[in-house]
C-alpha positions in Angstrom: 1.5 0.2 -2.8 -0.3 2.4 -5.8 -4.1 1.6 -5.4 -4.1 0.0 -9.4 -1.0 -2.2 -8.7 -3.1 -3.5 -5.6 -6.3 -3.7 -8.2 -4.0 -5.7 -10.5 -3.0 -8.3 -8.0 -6.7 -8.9 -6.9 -7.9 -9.0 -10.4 -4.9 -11.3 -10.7 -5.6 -13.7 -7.9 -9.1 -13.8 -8.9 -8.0 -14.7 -13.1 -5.8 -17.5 -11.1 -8.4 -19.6 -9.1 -11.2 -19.0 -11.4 -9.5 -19.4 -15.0 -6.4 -20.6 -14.7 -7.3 -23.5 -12.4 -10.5 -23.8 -12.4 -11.0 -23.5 -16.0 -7.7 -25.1 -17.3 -6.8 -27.4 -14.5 -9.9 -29.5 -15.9 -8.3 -30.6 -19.1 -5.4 -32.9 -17.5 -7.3 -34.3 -15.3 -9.7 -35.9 -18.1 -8.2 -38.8 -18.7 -7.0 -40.1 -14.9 -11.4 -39.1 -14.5 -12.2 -41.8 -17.1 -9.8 -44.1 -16.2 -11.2 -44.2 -12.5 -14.3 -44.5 -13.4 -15.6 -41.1 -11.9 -16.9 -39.9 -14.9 -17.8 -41.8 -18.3 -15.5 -40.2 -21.4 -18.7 -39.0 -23.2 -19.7 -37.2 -19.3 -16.5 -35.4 -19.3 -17.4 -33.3 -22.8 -20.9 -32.5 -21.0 -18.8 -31.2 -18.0 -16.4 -29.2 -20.2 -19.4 -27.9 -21.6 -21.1 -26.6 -19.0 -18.3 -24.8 -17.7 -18.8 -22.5 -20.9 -22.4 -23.1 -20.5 -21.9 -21.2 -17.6 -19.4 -18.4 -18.4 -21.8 -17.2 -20.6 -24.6 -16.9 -17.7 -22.2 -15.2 -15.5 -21.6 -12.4 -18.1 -25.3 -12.0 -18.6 -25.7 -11.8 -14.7 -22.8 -9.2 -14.1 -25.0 -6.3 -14.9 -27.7 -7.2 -12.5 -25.2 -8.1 -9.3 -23.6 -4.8 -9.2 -26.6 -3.6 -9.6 -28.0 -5.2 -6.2 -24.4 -5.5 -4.6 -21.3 -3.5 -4.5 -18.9 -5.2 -6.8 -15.9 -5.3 -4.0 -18.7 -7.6 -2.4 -19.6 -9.4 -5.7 -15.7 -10.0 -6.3 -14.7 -11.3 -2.6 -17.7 -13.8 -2.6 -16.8 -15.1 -5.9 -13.5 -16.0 -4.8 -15.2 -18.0 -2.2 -17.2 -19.4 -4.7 -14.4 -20.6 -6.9 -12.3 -22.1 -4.0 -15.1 -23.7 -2.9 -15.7 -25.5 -6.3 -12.4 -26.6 -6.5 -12.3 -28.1 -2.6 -15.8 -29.8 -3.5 -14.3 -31.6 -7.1 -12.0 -33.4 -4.3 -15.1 -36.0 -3.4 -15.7 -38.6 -6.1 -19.0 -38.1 -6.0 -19.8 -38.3 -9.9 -21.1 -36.7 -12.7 -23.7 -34.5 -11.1 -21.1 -33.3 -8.3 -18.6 -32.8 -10.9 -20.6 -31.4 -13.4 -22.4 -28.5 -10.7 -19.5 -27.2 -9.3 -17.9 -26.8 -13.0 -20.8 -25.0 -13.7 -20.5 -22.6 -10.8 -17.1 -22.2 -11.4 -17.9 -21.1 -15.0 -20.0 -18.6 -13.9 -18.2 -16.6 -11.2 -15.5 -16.3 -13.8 -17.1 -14.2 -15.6 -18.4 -12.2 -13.2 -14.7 -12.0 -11.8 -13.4 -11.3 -15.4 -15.6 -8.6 -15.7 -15.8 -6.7 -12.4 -11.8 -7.1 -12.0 -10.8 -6.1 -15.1 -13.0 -3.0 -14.7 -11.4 -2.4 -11.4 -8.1 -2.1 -12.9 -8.7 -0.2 -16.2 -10.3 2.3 -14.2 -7.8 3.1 -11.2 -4.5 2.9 -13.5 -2.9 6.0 -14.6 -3.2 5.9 -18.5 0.5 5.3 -19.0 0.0 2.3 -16.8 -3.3 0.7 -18.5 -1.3 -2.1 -20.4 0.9 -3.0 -17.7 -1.8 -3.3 -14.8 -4.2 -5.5 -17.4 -1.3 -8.1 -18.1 -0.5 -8.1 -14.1 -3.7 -9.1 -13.7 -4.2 -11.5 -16.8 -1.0 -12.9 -15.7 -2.9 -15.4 -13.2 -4.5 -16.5 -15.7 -1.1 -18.0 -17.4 0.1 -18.5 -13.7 -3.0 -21.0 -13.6 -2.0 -22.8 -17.0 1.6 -23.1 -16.1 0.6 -24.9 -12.9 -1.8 -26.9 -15.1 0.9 -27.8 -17.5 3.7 -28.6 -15.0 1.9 -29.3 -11.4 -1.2 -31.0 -11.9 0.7 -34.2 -14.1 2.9 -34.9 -11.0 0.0 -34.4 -8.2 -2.3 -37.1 -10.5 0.4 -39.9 -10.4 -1.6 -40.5 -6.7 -4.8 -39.8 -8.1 -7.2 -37.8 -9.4 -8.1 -36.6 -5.4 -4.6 -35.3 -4.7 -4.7 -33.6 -7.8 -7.6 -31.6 -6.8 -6.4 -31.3 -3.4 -2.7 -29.4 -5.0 -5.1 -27.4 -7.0 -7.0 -26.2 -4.2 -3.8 -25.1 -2.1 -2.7 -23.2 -4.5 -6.7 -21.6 -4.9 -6.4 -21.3 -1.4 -3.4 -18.6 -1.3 -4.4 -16.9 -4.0 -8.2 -16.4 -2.2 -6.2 -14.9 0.7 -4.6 -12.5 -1.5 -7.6 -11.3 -3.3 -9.8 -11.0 -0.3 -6.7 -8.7 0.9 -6.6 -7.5 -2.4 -10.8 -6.5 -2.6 -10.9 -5.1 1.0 -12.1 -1.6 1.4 -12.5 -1.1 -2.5 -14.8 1.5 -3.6 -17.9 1.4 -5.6 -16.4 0.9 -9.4 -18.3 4.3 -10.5 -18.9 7.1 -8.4 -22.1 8.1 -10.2 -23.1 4.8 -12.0 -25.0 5.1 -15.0 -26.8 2.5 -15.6 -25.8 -0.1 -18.2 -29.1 0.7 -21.0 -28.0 4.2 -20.9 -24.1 3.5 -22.2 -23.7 3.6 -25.6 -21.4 1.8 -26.9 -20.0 3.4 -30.4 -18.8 1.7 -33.1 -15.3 1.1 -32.3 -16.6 -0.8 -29.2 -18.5 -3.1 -31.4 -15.5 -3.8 -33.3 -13.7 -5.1 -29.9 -16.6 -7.4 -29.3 -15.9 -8.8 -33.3 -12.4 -8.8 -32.6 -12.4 -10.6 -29.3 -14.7 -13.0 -30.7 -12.6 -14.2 -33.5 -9.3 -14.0 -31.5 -11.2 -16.7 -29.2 -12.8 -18.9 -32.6 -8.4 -18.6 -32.8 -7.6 -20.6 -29.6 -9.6 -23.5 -30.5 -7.5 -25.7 -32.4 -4.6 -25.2 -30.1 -6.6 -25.7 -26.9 -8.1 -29.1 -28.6 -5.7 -30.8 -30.9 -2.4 -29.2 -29.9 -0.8 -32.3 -28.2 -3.0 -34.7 -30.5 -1.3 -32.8 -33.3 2.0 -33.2 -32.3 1.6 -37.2 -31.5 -0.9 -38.6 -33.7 -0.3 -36.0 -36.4 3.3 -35.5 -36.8 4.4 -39.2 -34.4 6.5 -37.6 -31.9 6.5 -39.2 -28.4 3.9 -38.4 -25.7 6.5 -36.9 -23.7 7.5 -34.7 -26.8 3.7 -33.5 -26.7 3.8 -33.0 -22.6 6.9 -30.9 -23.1 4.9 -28.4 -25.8 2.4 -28.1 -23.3 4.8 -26.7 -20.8 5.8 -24.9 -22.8 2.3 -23.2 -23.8 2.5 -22.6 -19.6 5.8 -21.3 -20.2 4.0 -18.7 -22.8 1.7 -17.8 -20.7 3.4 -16.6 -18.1 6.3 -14.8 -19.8 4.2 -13.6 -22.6 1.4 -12.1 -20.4 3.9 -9.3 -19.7 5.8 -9.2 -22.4 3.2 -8.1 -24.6 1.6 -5.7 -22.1 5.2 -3.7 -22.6 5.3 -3.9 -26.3 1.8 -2.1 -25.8 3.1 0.3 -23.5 6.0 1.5 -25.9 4.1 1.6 -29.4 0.1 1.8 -28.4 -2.6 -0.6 -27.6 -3.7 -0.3 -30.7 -0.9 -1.3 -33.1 0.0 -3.9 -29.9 -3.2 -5.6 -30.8 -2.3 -5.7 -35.0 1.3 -7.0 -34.2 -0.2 -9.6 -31.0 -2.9 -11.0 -33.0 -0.8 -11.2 -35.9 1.8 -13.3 -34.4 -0.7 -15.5 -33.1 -2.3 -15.8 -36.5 1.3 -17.3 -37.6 1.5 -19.2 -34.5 -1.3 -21.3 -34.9 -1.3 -21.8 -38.6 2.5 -22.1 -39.4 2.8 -25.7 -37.2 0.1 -27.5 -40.5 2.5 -25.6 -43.1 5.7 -25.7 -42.0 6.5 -28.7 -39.2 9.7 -28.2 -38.5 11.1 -27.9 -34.6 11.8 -24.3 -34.6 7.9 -23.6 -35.8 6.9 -26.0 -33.1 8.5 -24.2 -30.4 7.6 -20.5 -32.0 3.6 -22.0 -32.0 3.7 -23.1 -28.4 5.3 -20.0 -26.7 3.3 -17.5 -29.1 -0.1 -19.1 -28.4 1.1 -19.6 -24.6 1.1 -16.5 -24.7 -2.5 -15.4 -25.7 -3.7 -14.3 -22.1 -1.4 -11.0 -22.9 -4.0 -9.9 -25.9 -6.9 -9.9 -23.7 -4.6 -7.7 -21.2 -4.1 -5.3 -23.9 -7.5 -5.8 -25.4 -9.0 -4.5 -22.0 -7.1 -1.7 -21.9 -8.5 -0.8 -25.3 -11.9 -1.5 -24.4 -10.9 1.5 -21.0 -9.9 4.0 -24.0 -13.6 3.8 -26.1 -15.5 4.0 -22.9 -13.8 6.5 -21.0 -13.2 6.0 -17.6 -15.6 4.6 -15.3 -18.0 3.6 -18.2 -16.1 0.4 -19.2 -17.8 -2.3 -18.0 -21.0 -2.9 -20.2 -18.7 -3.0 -23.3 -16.7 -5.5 -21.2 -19.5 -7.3 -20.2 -19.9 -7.8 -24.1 -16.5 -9.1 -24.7 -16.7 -11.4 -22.3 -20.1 -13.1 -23.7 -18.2 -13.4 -26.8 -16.0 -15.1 -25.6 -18.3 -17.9 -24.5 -20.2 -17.6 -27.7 -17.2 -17.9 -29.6 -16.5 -21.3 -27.7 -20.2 -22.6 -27.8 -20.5 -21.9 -31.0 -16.7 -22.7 -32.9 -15.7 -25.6 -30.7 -18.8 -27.7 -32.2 -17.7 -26.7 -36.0 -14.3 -27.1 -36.1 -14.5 -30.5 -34.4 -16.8 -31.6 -36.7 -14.5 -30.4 -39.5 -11.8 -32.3 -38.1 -13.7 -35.3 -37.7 -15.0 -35.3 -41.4 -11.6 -34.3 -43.0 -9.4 -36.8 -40.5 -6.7 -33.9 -41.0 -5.8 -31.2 -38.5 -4.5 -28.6 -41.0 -8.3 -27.7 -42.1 -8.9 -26.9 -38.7 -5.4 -24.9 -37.7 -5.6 -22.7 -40.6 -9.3 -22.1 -39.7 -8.0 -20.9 -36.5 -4.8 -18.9 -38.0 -7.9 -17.0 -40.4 -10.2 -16.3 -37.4 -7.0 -14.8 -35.5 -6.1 -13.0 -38.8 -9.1 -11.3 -39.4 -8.9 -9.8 -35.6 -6.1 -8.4 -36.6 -7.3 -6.9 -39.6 -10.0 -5.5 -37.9 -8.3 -3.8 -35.1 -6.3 -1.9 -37.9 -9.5 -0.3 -38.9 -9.5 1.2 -35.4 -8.4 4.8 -34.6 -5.2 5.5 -33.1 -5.1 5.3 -29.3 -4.7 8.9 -29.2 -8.2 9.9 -31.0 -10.1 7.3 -29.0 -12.7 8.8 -26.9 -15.2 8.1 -24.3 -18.6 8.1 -24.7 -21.9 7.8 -22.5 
């Protein structure tokens, strides 16, 4: 097996437990939480919270773990860490139990995110960058599918089984990245250290970009079922089956889009992907119909495939082996984007009582992103630079 493809499936194993389960499974769970009593509903925003809370501490930490560790070391015990949490959410032990081990979770993540992605942009062949990122970005959909289309079954017998399901399925996918991490190098032969990187302009542009690409997810990861019951009166059921479908998205669209990227550049990829996105999430408000519904759902399923081809980008204005400070950047924007755009357009929804204010809000945000990664240069005139 080429060294990258076994990079891709660790990076991929590690995307699975931490994101995909550990940060999506949450969500479905909320409301068999409140309904047991475990967790008061106000309690379970402050949990949700702090698991962004804490993504954003892992990213800050990243730089000074691989400073004091080797990042194979960082990445295997992270794993750990992430199983662990989801073994531990099994006890009904309340808010505090709960809300700790979300945190944890949130912060090894990031760490994960960032280390693993590194891994892979720097040990695949250049023709291979686009393909290797949405192999490993594909746990994350892996994770949401299983979210979407596992974890409802599993919580007919409680909130503990559910938990339990999710932490089998953590379980395999630990075994495969400890394989997966086992014997890996230092990420930089001669590591520079991350003050001494400069990041140029286009770089700064990906942070901006990744940023407003996650202000886009926010009205579909809030008010996407809510919109399709409460705001248009189909059925619950009707609402369940978009959701699969988002899962459905992620999974398919993960690789899908790391091929487009393959055949006409990362950077158009990221123009046409954020583009289509843009339409996905604003189109549902304008245009209602069943057709626009499925497009949204499997389109913004399918977002996990833009950060695959946005990391790959983010390996072509570093350079090899210098990657992962502008990395670590693009992955505190994402938490920023969430701490900070989550809050506003909620409130916006809650003072207009509509959700089209807050869909084409998102549809902008994911606009503008594409917008600005036209500005950048072609793939072939990017450069590295230390």
């Amino acid at each position: 097996m080429p060294i990258w493809l076994r990079y891709a499936i660790g990076a991929q194993a590690c995307l699975l437990v931490g994101m995909g389960i550990g940060r999506f499974g949450y969500a479905p769970m909320i409301p068999v939480l409140i309904e047991s009593g475990q967790l008061a509903e106000f309690e379970t925003g402050r949990v949700g919270a702090l698991n962004l809370a804490g993504y954003v501490l892992g990213a800050v930490a990243t730089a000074r773990l691989r400073h004091r560790w080797h990042e194979a070391a960082v990445l295997r015990t992270c794993l750990v860490l992430a199983l662990l949490s989801l073994v531990a959410s099994i006890l009904p032990f309340g808010y505090l139990w709960l809300a700790s081990w979300r945190l944890l979770v949130g912060i090894v993540v990031a760490v994960m995110m960032i280390l693993g992605i590194s891994y892979v942009t720097r040990f695949a062949p250049p023709d291979r960058v686009a393909r290797a990122t949405s192999i490993a970005f594909s746990g994350v959909g892996l994770g949401i599918f299983f979210s979407a289309v596992g974890l409802p079954f599993l919580l007919d017998a409680g909130v503990a089984a559910a938990w339990a399901g999710a932490a089998a399925v953590g379980a395999v996918a630990t075994g495969v990245g400890l394989w997966a991490w086992s014997g890996a190098p230092r990420l930089e032969a001669t590591h520079v250290p991350e003050h001494r990187v400069r990041i140029p302009v286009e770089g700064w542009k990906l942070v901006a970009a990744q940023f407003l690409f996650s202000v886009g997810l926010i009205p579909h990861s809030i008010y996407w079922v809510d919109y399709i019951v409460r705001g248009l009166g189909h059925p619950m059921s009707h609402g369940a089956l978009h959701w699969t479908l988002v899962g459905a998205g992620a999974v398919l669209g993960t690789l899908l889009w790391g091929r487009l990227a393959d055949r006409i550049g990362l950077t158009p990829g990221l123009v046409v992907i954020f583009a289509m996105l843009s339409a996905s999430i604003a189109l549902p408000v304008l245009a209602p119909g069943g057709l626009v519904l499925l497009f949204s759902s499997l389109v913004f399923g399918s977002q996990p495939g833009s950060s695959a081809v946005i990391a790959g980008r983010a390996q072509q204005v570093m350079g090899t082996g210098a990657m992962t400070p502008l990395w670590r950047w693009m992955t505190i924007s994402v938490g920023a984007a969430q701490l900070l755009g989550a809050p506003v357009l909620v409130e916006l929804f809650n003072r207009t009582g509509s959700h089209t204010p807050v869909f084409l809000a998102g549809g902008t945000a994911m606009a503008l992103a594409s917008v600005l990664c036209a500005t950048l240069p072609r793939d072939a005139d990017a450069t590295g630079r230390t």
